[in-house]
C-alpha positions in Angstrom: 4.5 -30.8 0.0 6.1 -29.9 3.7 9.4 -32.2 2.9 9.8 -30.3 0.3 9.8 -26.6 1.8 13.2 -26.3 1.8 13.3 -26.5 -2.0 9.9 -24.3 -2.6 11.2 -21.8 -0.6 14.7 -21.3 -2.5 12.7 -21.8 -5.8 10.5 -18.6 -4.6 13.7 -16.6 -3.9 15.3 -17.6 -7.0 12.1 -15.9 -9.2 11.6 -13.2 -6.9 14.4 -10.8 -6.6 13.0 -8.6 -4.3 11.7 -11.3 -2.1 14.6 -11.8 0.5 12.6 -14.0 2.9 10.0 -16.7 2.6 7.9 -18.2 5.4 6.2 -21.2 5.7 3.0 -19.6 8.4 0.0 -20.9 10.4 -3.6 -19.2 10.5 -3.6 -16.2 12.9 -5.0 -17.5 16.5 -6.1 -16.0 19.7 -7.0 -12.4 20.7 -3.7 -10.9 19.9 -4.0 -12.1 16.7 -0.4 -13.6 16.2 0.7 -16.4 14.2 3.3 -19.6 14.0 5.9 -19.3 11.5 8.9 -20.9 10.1 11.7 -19.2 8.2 12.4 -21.8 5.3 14.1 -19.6 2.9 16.2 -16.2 2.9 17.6 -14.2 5.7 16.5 -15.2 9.6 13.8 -12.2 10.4 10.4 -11.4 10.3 10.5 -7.7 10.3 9.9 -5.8 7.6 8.5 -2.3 6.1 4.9 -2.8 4.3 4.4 0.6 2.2 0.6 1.7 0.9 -1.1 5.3 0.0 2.3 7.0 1.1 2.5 5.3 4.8 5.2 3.5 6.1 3.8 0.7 8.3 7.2 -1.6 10.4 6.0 -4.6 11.1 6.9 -8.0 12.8 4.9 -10.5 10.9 5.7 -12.9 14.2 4.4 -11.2 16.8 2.0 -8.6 15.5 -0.9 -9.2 13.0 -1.2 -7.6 9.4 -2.5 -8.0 6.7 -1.4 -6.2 3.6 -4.3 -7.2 1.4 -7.0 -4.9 3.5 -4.9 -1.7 1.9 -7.7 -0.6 0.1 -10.3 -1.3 2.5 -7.9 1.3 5.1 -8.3 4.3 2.7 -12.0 3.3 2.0 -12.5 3.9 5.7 -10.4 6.9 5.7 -12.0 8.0 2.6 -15.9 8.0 5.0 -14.8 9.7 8.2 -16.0 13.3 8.1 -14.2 16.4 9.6 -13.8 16.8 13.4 -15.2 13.0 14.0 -14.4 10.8 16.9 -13.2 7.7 15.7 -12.1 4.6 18.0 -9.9 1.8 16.5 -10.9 -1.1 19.4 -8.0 -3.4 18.1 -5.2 -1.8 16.2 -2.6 -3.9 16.2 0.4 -1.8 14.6 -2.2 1.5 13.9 -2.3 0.9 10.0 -6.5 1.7 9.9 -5.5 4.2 12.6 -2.7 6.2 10.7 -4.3 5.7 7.5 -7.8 7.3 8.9 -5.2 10.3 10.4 -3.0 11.1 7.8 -5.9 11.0 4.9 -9.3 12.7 6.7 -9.6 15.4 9.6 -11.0 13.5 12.8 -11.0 15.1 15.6 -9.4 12.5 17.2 -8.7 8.7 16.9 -8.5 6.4 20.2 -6.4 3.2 19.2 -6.4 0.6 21.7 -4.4 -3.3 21.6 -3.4 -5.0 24.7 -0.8 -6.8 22.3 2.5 -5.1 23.9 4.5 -6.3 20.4 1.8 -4.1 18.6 2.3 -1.2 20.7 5.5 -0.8 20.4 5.2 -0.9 16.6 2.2 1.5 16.8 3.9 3.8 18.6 7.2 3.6 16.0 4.4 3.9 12.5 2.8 6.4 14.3 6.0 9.1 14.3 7.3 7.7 11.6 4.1 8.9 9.3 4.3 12.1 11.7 0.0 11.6 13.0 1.1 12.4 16.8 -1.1 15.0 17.1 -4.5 12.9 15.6 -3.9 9.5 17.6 -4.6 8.4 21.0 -2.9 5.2 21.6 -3.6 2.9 24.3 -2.1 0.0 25.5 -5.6 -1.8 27.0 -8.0 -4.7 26.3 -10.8 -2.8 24.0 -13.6 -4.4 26.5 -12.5 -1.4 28.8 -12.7 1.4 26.5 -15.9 2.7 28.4 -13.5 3.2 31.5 -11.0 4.8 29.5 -12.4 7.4 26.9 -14.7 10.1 28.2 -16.2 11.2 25.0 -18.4 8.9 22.7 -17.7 7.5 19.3 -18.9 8.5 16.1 -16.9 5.6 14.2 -15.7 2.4 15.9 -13.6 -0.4 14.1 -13.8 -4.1 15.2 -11.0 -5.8 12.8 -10.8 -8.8 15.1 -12.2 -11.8 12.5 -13.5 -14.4 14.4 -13.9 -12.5 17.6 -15.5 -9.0 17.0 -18.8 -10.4 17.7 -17.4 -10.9 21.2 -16.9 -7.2 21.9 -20.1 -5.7 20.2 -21.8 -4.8 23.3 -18.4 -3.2 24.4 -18.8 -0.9 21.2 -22.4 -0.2 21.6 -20.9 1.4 25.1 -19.0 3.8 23.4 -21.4 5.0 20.7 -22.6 8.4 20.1 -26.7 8.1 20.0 -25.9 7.6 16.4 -22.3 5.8 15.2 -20.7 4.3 11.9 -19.4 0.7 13.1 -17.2 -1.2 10.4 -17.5 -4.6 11.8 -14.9 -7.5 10.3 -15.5 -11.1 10.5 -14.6 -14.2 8.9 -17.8 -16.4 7.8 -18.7 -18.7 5.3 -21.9 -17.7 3.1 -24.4 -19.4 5.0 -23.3 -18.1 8.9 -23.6 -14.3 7.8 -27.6 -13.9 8.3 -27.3 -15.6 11.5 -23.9 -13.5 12.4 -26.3 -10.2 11.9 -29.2 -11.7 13.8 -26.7 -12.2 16.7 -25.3 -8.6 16.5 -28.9 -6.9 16.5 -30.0 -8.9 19.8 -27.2 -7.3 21.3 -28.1 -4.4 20.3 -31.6 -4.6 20.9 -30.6 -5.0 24.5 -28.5 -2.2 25.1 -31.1 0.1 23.6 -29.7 0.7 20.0 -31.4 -0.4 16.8 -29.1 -1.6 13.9 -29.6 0.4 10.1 -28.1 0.4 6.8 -26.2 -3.0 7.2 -23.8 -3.1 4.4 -21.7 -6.2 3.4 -18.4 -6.2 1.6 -16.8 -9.6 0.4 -13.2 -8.4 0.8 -11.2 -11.0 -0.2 -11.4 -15.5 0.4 -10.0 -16.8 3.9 -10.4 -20.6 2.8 -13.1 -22.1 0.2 -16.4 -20.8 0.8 -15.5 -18.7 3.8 -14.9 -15.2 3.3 -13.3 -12.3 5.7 -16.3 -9.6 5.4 -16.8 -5.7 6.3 -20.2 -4.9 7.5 -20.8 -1.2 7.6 -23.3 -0.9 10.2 -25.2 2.3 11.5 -26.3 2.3 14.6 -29.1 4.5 16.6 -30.3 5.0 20.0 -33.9 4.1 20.3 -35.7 6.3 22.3 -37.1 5.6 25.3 
């Protein structure tokens, strides 16, 4: 179908009237999450406004990553945190979890970190625009450092980094409160989740926390048979 792009694009702006650009795009890759892309229809950009629950969210689908289909699961999250909570977003990207989580409950603050610089800038500009100045920290950093960089402990963490969360769980079990809310996002087929939760609760186990109340959430198909999941995981200290 590729030497035929050209026409498949014109035939989606031709049925679309609000659709003024169409791209031909690659899977999202590497830790900043980005993607390849090919304008093949329409005007020659990839910014654009994505609107949900109110918010304003600018975007550059290019060089920052997000993905307008996890709208609901944002105010879900939003819809958990309780008043006055300490809430760390450990990859951000252009804040929409972030804003959403300020604008919609009462934390007490919300630490957003991305060592993208593309989604920084982005973050900073959604993060005025939806005027939550006052509720967000943002930080430009790799989340593995968070420990260095917040001095108070977490009582929600999100890891929505499909594909490589898994790689920063011990750096979230750093910054948990003895008890803490972690909505962990992966990308699995059926058959790799037990063995993806085995994995996270060895971690655990070794930095002293014991995994409870693991629930999973089929949020929407990546590719047949795989799925990008949300595991709400609680987290306790053990003792000692």
């Amino acid at each position: 179908m590729l030497k035929y792009k050209k026409e498949i694009g014109d035939a989606l702006l031709s049925t679309n009237k609000n659709a003024k650009v169409v791209c031909l795009v690659e899977p999202v890759k590497g830790e900043l999450r980005t993607r390849d892309l090919e304008i093949i229809a329409g005007e020659k950009r990839t910014k654009t406004v994505h609107k949900e629950y109110g918010l304003n969210f600018e975007v550059d689908i290019k060089k920052t990553y997000f993905s307008p289909r996890l709208a609901s699961e944002r105010k879900r999250i939003a819809n958990l945190v309780k008043p006055d909570e300490v809430v760390v977003d450990m990859f951000t990207g252009v804040a929409p979890f972030s804003i959403m989580i300020a604008k919609y409950s009462n934390p007490k603050i919300v630490y957003a970190f991305d060592k993208n610089p593309f989604a920084i800038k982005f973050a900073e500009i959604n993060i005025k625009k939806n005027k939550v100045l006052d509720k967000i920290h943002l930080i430009k950093s790799d989340a593995k450092y968070s420990y260095k960089i917040i001095k108070e402990k977490a009582d929600r963490i999100i890891m929505n980094l499909p594909f490589s969360s898994y790689k920063f769980f011990n750096s979230a079990l750093n910054i948990c409160k003895n008890k803490c809310i972690i909505h962990y996002y992966d990308i699995l087929k059926d058959n790799e989740i037990e063995k993806r939760i085995n994995f996270l609760k060895k971690v655990a186990n070794k930095k002293g926390f014991k995994l409870e109340e693991l629930v999973i959430h089929k949020i929407k198909s990546y590719a047949p048979r795989e799925f990008y999941i949300g595991i709400d995981i609680t987290a306790k200290k053990m003792p000692m």
